[in-house]
C-alpha angles and dihedrals in degrees: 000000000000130000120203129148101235120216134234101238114087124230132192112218120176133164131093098305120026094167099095095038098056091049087050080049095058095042081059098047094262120132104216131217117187154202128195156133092264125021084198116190099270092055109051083052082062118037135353104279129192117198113228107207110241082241095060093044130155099006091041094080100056093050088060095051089043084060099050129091108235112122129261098247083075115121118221127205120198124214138192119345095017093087085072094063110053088169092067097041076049087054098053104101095208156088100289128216096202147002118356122212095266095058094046108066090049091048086051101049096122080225093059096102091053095062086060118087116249125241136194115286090017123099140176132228123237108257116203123181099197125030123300119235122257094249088058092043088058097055101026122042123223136200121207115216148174115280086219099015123145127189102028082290112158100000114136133170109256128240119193102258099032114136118244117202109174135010119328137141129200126248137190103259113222125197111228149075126334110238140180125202124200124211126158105220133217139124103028081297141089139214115219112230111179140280138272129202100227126224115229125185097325108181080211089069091037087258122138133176114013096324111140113240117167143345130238123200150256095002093197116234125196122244087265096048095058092051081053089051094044081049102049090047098044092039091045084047087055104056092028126033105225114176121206138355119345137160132224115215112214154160132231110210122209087271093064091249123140116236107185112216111177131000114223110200110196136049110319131215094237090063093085091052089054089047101046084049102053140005096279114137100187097182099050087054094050091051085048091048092043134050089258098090134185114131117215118226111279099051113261092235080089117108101248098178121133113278130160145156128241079252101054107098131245128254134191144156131208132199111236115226117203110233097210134000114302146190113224117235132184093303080183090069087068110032136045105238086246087071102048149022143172088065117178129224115277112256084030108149111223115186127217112296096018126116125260106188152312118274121185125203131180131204155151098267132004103263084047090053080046104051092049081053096068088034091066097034097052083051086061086043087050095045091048100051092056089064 
């Protein structure tokens, strides 16, 4: 169904979902070799793929790659979720495209963004670690999230009196629109990709809350904007070595400022919308920008950072919820591989809440990209329901 000239090089990727990495991989000259929750279709036409039982996750996939025979020398990259357990990336034995443990739990202190010196246009949230009283509540609005959360999972708005069983923080809620940032990492520097709109608990996907759910691009910034963005990635370098891609989740107020909400240090899901929509090869700039080595056709001295026209199209992709429990029939049948991915095995059972696959859409403007979105998405619903 998919067609890709794979690499020589090897290279280890591991997390929830392996599938849009190891294409990004193979873009770059990597041969890929994979461990996920899924080993979904697309991606055993791909790569090698071993499936880690959901009971055995996180510290199942390591376990996998620990049992195979490729050699030592390999490098691993991690993706979405991993960033929230240092002890097992400290664990990895090998060459590392990315963050390594001790950087990330610096990179993931919920503090990180106020150590850094403000600039015009950017702005940073209030951070509580214990309640905040009900006057403040009133004037200031506060979201309650995850210690260790990833994908939006688990974050509500607070209300003085909630219960609050785990590990959570408060943060400054801001009213805008949900934004990612890209940067490749190394050297106490970054190097600005592009942005992303992010998609946030559309009822359209089967999302719902603050779970992430699909990216739109390009998500067009103002010349200001992108200083500020140059700004936030060199000045957060420089207090905290990151290594590799990584992403900043933000938000874009009414004013047009830039609040950063979360750092995501890893590969990031919105890195294969900014690829398929212009000529960015990530991968092949975090090898140049690391000892592991191996540039992609086109030399990597080029700005890659995101441009278009008010002509270029738009493209997004949305992760598609099941609504109820269903039973996974040929998706192929109803979409040309270009238009999904992640596409599970027929006959694969997906629970409530789960997600079923990836769907891409293109289009003029952005509502027009997001309405073919749900449109693709309620014809799965629709496919599924007949089953």
């Amino acid at each position: 169904m998919t067609t890709m000239t794979v690499g020589d090089t090897p290279l280890i990727i591991i997390g929830a979902s392996a599938r849009s990495a190891a294409q990004s991989a193979i873009r770059a000259g990597y041969a890929p070799w994979c461990v996920d929750l899924f080993a979904d279709r697309d991606l055993k036409e791909i790569a090698p793929v071993h499936r880690c039982a959901w009971e055995d996750y996180p510290h199942g996939l390591l376990e996998v790659v620990e049992k195979s025979s490729l050699p030592r020398q390999t490098p691993l990259l991690y993706t979405g979720g991993l960033e929230n357990y240092p002890d097992l990336i400290k664990a990895v034995d090998r060459p590392m495209m990315g963050c390594p443990a001790g950087m990330l739990r610096k990179v993931r202190d919920v503090h990180v963004f106020h150590r850094l010196e403000p600039c015009d246009g950017l702005c940073f949230c209030d951070i509580l670690l214990e309640p905040p009283s009900p006057s403040t509540v009133v004037s200031l609005p506060y979201l309650l999230k995850p210690m260790h959360g990833t994908g939006g999972r688990g974050i509500q708005h607070w209300h003085a009196g909630n219960a609050v069983e785990g590990e959570y923080f408060w943060q400054h809620y801001i009213n805008g629109t949900p934004i990612s940032a890209l940067f490749v990492a190394e050297n106490h520097a970054s190097r600005f990709i592009g942005v992303t709109e992010q998609l946030i608990g559309c009822s359209m996907l089967g999302a719902s809350g603050f779970s992430y759910c699909g990216s739109i691009a390009p998500y067009r910034v103002s010349p200001k904007q992108v200083s500020v963005l140059e700004y936030l990635g060199n000045e957060l370098c420089r207090h905290v070595p990151i290594r590799g891609p990584f992403g900043i989740d933000m938000v874009v107020d009414d004013d047009g400022d830039i609040w950063p909400v979360e750092i995501n240090p890893r590969y990031t899901a919105s890195i294969e919308v900014i690829e398929r929509m212009g000529d960015v090869c990530v991968l092949g700039m975090a090898s140049a920008m690391t000892n592991h080595l191996i540039n992609p056709p086109g030399g990597l001295q080029q700005d890659h950072r995101q441009s278009c026209s008010l002509a270029d199209p738009v493209f997004g992709k949305g992760i598609v919820y099941a609504r109820t429990d269903c039973i996974v029939s040929d998706l192929y049948e109803l979409l040309d591989a270009m238009w999904i991915a992640d596409v599970p095995a027929i006959g694969e059972r997906v629970t409530r809440g789960h997600p079923i696959c990836t769907v891409f859409a293109s289009g003029a403007s952005r509502n027009e990209c997001a309405f073919q979105l749900g449109k693709t998405a309620e014809k799965i619903y629709r496919h599924l329901a007949r089953q």
